[in-house]
SENUMI-878559 format. One line per field, with one value per residue: residue number from 0; residue in three letters; x, y, z of N, C-alpha, C in turn. Coordinates in nm, 4 decimals. Example, Ala and Ser with C-alpha at 12.3 -4.5 7.8 and 13.67 -1.06 7.14 Angstrom:
BEGIN
resi c(0  1)
resn c(ALA  SER)
n.east c(1.3190  1.2850)
n.north c(-0.5690  -0.2250)
n.up c(0.7800  0.7080)
ca.east c(1.2300  1.3670)
ca.north c(-0.4500  -0.1060)
ca.up c(0.7800  0.7140)
c.east c(1.3200  1.2900)
c.north c(-0.3300  0.0030)
c.up c(0.7800  0.7870)
END
This chain:
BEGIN
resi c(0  1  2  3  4  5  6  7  8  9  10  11  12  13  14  15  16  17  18  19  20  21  22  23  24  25  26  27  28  29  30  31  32  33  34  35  36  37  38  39  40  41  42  43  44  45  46  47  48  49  50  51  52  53  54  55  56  57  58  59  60  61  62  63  64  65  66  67  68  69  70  71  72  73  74  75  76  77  78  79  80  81  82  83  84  85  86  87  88  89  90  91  92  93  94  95  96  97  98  99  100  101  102  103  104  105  106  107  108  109  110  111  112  113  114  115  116  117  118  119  120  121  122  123  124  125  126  127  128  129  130  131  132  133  134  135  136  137  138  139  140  141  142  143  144  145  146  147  148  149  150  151  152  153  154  155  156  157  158  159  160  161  162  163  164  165  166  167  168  169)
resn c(UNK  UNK  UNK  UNK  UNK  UNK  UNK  UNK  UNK  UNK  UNK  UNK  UNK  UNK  UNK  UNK  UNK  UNK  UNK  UNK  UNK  UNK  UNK  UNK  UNK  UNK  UNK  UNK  UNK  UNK  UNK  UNK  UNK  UNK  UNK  UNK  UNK  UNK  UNK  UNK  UNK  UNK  UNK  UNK  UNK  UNK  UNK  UNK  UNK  UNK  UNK  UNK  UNK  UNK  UNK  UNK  UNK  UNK  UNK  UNK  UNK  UNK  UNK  UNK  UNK  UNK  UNK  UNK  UNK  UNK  UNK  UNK  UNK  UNK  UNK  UNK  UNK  UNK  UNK  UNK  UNK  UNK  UNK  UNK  UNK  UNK  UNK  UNK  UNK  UNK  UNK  UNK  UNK  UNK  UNK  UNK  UNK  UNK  UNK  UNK  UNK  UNK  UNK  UNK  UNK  UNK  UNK  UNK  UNK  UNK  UNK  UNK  UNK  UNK  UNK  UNK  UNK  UNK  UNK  UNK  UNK  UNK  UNK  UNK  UNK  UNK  UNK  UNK  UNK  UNK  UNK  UNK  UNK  UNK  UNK  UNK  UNK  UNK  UNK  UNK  UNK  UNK  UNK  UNK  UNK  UNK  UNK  UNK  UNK  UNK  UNK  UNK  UNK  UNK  UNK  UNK  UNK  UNK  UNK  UNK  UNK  UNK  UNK  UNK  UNK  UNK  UNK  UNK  UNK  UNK)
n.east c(21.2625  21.5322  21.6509  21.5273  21.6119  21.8835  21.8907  21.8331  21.9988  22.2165  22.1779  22.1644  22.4452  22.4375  22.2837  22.3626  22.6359  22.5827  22.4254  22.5900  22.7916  22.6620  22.5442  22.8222  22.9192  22.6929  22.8061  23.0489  22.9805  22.7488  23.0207  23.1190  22.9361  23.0178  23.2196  23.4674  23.3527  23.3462  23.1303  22.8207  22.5808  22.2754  22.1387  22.0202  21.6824  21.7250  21.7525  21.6409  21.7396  21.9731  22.2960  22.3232  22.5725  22.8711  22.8728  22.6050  22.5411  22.6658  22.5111  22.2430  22.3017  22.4379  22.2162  22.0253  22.2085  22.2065  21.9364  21.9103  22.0278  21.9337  21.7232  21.7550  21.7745  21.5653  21.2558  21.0902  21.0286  21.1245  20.9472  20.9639  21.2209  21.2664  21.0988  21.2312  21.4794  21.3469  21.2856  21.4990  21.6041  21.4158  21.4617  21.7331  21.6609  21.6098  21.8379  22.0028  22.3669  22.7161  22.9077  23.0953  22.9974  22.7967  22.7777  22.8684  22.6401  22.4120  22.4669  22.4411  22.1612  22.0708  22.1819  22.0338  21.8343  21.7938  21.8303  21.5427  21.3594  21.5011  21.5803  21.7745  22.0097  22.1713  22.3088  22.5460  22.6321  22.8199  22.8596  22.8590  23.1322  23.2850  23.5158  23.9133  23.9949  23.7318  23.6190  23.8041  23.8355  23.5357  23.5724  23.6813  23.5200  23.3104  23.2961  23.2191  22.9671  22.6713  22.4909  22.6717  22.7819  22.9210  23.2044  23.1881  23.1615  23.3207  23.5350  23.8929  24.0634  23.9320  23.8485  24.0778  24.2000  24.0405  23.9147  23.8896  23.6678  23.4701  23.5329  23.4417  23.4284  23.7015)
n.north c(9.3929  9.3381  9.2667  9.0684  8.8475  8.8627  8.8062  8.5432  8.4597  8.4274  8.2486  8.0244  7.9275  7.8839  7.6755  7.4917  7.4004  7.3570  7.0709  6.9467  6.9220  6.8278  6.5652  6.4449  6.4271  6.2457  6.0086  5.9715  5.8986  5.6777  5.5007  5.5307  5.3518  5.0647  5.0254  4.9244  5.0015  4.8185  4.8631  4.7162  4.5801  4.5684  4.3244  4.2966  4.1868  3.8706  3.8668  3.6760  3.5609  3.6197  3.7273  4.0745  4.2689  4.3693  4.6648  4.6646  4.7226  4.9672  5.1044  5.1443  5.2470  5.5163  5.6293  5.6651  5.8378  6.0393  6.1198  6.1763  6.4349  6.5588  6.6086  6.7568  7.0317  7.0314  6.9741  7.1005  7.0643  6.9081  6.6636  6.5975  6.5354  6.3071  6.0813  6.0921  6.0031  5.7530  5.5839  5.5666  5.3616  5.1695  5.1111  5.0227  4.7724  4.5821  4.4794  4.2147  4.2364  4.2103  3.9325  4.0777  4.3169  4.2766  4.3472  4.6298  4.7197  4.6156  4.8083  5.0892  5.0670  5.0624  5.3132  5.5104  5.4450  5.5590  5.8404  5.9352  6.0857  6.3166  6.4591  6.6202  6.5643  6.3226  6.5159  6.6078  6.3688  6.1091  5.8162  5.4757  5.2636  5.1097  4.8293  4.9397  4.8054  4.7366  4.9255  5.0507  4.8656  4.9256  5.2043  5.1550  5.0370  5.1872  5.4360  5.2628  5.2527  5.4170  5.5606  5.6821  5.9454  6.1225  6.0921  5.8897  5.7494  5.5464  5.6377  5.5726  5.8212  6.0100  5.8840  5.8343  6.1009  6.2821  6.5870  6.5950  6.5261  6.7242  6.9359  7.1185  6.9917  6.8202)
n.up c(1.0525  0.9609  1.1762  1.2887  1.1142  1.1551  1.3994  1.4149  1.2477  1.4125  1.6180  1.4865  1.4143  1.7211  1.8078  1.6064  1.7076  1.9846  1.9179  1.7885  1.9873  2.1887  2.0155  2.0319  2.2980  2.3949  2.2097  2.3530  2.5963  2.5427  2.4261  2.7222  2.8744  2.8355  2.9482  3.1972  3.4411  3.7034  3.8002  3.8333  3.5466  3.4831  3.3501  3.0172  2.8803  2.7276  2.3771  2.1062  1.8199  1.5440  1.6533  1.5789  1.4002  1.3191  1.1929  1.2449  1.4851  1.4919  1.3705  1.4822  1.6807  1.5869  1.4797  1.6751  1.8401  1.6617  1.5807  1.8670  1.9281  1.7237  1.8510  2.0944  1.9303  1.8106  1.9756  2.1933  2.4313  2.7560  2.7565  2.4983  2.4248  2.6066  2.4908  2.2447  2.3267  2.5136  2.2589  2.1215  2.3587  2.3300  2.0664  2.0696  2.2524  2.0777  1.9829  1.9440  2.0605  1.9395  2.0741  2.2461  2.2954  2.4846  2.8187  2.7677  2.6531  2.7738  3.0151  2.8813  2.7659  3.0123  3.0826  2.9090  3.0096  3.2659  3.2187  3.1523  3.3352  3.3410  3.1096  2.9336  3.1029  2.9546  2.8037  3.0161  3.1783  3.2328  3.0123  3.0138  2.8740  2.6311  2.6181  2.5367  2.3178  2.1866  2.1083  1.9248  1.7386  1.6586  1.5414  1.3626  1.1712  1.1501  0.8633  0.6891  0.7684  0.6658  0.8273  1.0488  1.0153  1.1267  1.3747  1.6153  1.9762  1.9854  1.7729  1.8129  1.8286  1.9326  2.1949  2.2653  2.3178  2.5600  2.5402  2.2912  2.2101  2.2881  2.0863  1.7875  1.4497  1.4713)
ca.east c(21.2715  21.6509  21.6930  21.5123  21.7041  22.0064  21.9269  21.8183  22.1281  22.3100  22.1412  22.1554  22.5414  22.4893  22.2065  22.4452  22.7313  22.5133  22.3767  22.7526  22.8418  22.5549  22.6119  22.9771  22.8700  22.6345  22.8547  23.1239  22.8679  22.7595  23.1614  23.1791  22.8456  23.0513  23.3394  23.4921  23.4186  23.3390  22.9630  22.7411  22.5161  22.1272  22.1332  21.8765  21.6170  21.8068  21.6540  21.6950  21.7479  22.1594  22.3985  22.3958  22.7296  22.9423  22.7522  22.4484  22.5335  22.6501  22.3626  22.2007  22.4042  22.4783  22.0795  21.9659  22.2567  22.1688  21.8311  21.9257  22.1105  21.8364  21.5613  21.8217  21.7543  21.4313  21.2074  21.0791  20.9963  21.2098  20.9226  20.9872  21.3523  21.2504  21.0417  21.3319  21.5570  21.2730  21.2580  21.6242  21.6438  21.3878  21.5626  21.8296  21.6437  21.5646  21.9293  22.1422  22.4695  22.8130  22.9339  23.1919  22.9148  22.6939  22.8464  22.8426  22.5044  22.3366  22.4982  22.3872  22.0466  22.0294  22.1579  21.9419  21.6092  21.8066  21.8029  21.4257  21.2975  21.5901  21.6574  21.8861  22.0769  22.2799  22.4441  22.6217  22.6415  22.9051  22.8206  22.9701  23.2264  23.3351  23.6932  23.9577  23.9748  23.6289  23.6204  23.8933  23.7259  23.4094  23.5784  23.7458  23.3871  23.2314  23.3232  23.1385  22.8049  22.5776  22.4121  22.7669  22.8070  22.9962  23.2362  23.1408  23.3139  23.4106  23.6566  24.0096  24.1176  23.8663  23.8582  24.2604  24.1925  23.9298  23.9007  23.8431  23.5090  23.4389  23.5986  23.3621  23.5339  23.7989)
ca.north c(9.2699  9.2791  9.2333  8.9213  8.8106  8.8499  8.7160  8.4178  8.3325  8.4195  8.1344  7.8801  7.8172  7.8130  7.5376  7.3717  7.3809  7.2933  6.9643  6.8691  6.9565  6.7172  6.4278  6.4169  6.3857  6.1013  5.9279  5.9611  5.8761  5.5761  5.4482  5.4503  5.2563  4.9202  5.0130  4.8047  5.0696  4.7643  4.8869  4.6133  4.6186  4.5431  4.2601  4.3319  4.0980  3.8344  3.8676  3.5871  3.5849  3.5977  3.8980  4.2173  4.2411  4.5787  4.7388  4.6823  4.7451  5.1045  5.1961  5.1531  5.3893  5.6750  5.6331  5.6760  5.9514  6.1208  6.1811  6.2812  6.5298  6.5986  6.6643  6.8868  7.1472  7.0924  7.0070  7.2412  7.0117  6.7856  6.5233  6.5811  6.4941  6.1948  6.0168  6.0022  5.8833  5.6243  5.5339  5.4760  5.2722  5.0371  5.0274  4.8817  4.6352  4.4945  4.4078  4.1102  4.2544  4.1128  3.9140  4.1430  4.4585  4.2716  4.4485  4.7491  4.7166  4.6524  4.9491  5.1818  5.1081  5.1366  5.4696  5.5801  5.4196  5.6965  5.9956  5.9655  6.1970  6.4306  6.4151  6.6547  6.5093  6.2934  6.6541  6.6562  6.2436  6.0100  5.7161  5.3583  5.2972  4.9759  4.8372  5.0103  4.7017  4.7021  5.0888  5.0264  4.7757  4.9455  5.3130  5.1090  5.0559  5.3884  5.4669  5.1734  5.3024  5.5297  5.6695  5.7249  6.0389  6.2104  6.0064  5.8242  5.8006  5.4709  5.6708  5.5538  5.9052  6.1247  5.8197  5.8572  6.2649  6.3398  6.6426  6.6295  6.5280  6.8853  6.9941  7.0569  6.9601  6.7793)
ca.up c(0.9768  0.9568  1.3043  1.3380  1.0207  1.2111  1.5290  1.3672  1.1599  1.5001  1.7022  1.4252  1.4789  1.8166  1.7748  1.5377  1.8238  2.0669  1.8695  1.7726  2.0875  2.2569  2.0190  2.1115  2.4168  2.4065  2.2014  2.4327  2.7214  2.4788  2.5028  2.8851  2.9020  2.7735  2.9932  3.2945  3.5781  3.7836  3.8420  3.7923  3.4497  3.5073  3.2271  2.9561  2.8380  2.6208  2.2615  2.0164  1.6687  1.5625  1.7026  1.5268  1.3223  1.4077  1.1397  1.2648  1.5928  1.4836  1.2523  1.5778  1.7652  1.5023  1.4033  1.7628  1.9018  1.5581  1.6830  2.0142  1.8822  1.6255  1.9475  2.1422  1.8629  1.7588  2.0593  2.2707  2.6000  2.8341  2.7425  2.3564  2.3844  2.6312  2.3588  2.1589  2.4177  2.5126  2.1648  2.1078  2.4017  2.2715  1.9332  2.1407  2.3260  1.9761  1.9512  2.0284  2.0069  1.9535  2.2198  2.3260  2.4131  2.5817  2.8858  2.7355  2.5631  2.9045  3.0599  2.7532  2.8358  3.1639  3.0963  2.8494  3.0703  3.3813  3.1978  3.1452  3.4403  3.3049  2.9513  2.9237  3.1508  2.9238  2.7973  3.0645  3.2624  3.1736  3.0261  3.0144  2.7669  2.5916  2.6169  2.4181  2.1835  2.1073  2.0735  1.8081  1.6238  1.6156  1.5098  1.2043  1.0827  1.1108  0.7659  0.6059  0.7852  0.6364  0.9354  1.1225  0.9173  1.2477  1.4441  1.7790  2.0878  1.9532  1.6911  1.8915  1.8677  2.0257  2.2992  2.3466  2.4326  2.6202  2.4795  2.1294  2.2053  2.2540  2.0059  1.6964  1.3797  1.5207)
c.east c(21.4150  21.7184  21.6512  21.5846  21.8216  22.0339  21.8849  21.9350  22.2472  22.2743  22.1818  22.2856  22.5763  22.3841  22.3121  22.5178  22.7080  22.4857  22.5078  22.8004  22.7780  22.5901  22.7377  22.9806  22.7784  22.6758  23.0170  23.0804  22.7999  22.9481  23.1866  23.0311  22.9122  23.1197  23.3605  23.5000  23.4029  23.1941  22.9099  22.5970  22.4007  22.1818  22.0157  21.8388  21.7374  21.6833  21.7417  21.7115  21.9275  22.1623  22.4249  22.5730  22.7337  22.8594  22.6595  22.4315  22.5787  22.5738  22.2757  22.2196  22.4012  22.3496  22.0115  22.0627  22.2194  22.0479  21.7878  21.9689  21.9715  21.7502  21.6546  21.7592  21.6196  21.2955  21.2016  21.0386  21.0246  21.0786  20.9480  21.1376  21.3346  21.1828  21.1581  21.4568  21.4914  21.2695  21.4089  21.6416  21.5447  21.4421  21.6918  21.8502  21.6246  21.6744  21.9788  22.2841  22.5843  22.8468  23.0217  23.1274  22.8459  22.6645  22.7684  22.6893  22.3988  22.3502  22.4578  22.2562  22.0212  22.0626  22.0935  21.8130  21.6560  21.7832  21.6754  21.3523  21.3772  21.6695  21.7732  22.0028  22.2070  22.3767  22.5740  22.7080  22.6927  22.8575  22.8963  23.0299  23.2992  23.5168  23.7827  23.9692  23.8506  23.5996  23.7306  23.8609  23.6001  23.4124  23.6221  23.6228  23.3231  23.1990  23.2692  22.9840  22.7410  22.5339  22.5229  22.8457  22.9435  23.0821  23.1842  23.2363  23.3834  23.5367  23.7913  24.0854  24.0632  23.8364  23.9713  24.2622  24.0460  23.8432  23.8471  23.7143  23.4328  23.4380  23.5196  23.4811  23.6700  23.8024)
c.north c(9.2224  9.2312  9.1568  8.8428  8.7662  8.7449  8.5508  8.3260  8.3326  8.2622  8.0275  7.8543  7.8092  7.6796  7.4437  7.3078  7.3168  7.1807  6.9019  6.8223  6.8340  6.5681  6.3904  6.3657  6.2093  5.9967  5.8782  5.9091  5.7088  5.4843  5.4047  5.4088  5.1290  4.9483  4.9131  4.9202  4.9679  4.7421  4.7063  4.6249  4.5573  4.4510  4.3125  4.1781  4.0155  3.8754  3.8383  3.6150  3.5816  3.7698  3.9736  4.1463  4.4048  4.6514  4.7859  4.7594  4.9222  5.1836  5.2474  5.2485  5.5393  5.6702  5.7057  5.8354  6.0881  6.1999  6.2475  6.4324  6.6237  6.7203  6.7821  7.0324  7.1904  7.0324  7.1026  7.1906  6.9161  6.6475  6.5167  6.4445  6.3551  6.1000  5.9959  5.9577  5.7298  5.5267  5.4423  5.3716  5.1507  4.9956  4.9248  4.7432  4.5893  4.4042  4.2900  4.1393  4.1878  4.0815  3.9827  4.2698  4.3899  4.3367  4.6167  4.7913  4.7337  4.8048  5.0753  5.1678  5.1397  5.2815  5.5406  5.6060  5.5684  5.7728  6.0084  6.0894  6.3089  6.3831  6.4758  6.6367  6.4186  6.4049  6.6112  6.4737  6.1608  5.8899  5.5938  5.3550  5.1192  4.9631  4.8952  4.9633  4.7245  4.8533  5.0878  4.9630  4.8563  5.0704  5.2882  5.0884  5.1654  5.4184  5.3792  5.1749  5.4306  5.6316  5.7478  5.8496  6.1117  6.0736  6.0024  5.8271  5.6646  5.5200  5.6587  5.6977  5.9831  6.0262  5.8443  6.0396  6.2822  6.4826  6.7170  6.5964  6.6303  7.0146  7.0086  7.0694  6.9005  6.6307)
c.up c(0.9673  1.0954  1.3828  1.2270  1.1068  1.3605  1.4818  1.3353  1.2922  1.6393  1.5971  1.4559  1.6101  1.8991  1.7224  1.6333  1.9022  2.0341  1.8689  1.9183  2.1942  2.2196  2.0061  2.2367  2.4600  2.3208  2.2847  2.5710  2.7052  2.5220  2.6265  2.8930  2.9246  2.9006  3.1241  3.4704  3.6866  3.8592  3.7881  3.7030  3.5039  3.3230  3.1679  2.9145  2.7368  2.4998  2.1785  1.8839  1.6716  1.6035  1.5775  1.4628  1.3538  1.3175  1.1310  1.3703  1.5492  1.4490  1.3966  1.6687  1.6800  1.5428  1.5967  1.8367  1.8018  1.5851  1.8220  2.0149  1.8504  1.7520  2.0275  2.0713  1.8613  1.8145  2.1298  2.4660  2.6615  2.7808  2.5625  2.3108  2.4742  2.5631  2.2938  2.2270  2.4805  2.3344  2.1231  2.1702  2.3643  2.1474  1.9333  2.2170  2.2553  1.9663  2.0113  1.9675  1.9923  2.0505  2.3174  2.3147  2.4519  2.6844  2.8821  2.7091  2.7231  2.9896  2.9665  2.7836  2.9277  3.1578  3.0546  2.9666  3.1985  3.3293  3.1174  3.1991  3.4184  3.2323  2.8908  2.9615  3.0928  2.8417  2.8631  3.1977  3.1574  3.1778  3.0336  2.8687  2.7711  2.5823  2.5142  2.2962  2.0873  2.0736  1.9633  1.6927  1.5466  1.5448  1.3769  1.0650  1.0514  1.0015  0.6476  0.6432  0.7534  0.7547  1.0385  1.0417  1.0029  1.3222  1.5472  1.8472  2.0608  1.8779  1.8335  1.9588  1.9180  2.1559  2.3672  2.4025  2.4168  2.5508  2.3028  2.1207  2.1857  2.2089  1.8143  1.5743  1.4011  1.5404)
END
């Protein structure tokens, strides 16, 4: 009995790690979605109504990498964790974001809709990434959203080193 005790509390921080460790990742993967590698974005559907405000547009983001995170741990089957990557990305086709991710916003889905057939996949696949401006802007908000409990790869400073992404607590 004590020696499933133990192995228990010895996996949980490396579940935790692993989850941190993941959504660091897909919000750093999120970031180079927007970015200017020159690729060409698959536009998404327009969808009317007014543009998201940065706020919104992050709730959106934390709320959805939050859950990615979430299913890493506590799924048990590549289609578990694709459901909630399908799900996010329709939470995002709901949006009309500000005019300066559109860009980005297109490229963010399209990456999500790829790493369908291999969900784990965004672990470890770089995503697009919004300009450093608007990654500045959007890391200044963070702190006025509820659901952005953890920084994103918008925060300026885990964008300026690479590294600290993978860095938990940091």
């Amino acid at each position: 009995m004590s020696r499933g005790c133990s192995m228990k509390l010895m996996q949980s921080p490396r579940r935790y790690q692993a989850s941190f460790a993941a959504l660091m990742l897909v919000l750093t993967l999120v970031a180079a979605a927007c970015g200017g590698g020159g690729s060409k974005a698959t536009p998404t559907p327009a969808v009317s109504g007014p543009r998201a405000t940065d706020q919104q547009y992050l709730k959106a983001i934390c709320t959805g990498t939050q859950a990615f995170s979430d299913a890493l741990v506590s799924k048990t089957t590549a289609a578990g964790i694709a459901q909630v990557i399908k799900d996010f990305s329709a939470s995002m086709k709901k949006i009309n974001p500000p005019a300066d991710l559109q860009t980005f916003h297109a490229a963010f889905i399209k990456y999500l809709d790829g790493s369908l057939s291999d969900p784990t996949s965004l672990v470890t696949k770089s995503p697009p990434e919004p300009p450093a401006s608007v990654r500045q802007r959007l890391a200044s908000e963070e702190s006025s959203v509820p659901e952005c409990k953890r920084p994103t790869f918008f925060d300026a400073t885990a964008a300026a080193t690479p590294t600290s992404a993978a860095t938990p607590g940091k």
